[in-house]
C-alpha positions as CSV (number, residue, x, y, z in Angstrom):
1,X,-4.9,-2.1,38.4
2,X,-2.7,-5.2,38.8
3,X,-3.2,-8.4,37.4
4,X,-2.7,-11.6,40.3
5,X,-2.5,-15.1,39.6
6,X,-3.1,-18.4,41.2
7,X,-0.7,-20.4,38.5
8,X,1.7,-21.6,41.1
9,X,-1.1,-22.5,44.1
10,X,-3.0,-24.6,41.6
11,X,0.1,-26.2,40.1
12,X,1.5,-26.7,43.2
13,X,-1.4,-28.6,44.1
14,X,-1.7,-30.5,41.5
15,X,2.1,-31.8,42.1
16,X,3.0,-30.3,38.0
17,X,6.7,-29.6,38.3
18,X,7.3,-25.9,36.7
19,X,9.6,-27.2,34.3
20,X,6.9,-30.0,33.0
21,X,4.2,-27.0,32.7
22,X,7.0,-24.6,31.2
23,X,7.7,-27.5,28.6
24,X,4.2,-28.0,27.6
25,X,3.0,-24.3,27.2
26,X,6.5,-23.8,25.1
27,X,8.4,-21.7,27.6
28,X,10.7,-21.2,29.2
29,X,11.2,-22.2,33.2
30,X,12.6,-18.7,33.5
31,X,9.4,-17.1,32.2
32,X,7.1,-19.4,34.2
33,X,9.0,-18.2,37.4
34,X,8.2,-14.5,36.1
35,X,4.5,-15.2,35.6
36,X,3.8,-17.1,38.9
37,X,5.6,-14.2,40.9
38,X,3.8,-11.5,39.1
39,X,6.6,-10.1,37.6
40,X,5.4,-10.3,34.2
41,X,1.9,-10.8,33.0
42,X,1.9,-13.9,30.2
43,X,0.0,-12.8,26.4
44,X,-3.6,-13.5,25.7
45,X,-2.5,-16.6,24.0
46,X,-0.3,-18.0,26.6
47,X,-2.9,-16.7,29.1
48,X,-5.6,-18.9,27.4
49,X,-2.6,-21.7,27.2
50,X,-2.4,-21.9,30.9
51,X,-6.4,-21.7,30.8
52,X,-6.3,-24.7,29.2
53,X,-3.5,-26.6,30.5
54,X,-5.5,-26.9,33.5
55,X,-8.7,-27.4,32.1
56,X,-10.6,-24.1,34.1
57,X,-11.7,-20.6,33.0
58,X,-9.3,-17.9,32.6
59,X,-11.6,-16.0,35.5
60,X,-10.4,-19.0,38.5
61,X,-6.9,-18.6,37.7
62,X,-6.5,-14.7,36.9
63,X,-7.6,-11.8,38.9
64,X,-8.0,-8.0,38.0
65,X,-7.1,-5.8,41.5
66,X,-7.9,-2.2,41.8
67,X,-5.5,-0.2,44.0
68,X,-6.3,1.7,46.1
């Protein structure tokens, strides 16, 4: 199973610059980049971070895929 995100559709749409969200969850750009390509998956805290930075459930902005 693979965990996909929707972090950089919805901040793109909401015009947040990566470095402005990366500043307020307390990360770094670098990392944000890693998260929004799926490269690494963030920590329940930051997870719940992001959740809240954009003020929607964990569920709209995460998604568990099966393979296969």
């Amino acid at each position: 199973m693979n965990v996909h995100n929707r972090i950089k559709l919805i901040r793109e749409e909401r015009e947040i610059p990566q470095k402005d969200m990366a500043a307020a969850l307390g990360v770094s750009r670098q990392t944000m980049t890693a998260i929004e390509n799926m490269k690494y998956n963030p920590s329940l805290e930051l997870t719940l971070k992001i959740s809240k930075f954009f003020s929607l459930p964990v569920e709209e902005i995460f998604e568990l895929i099966e393979e296969g």
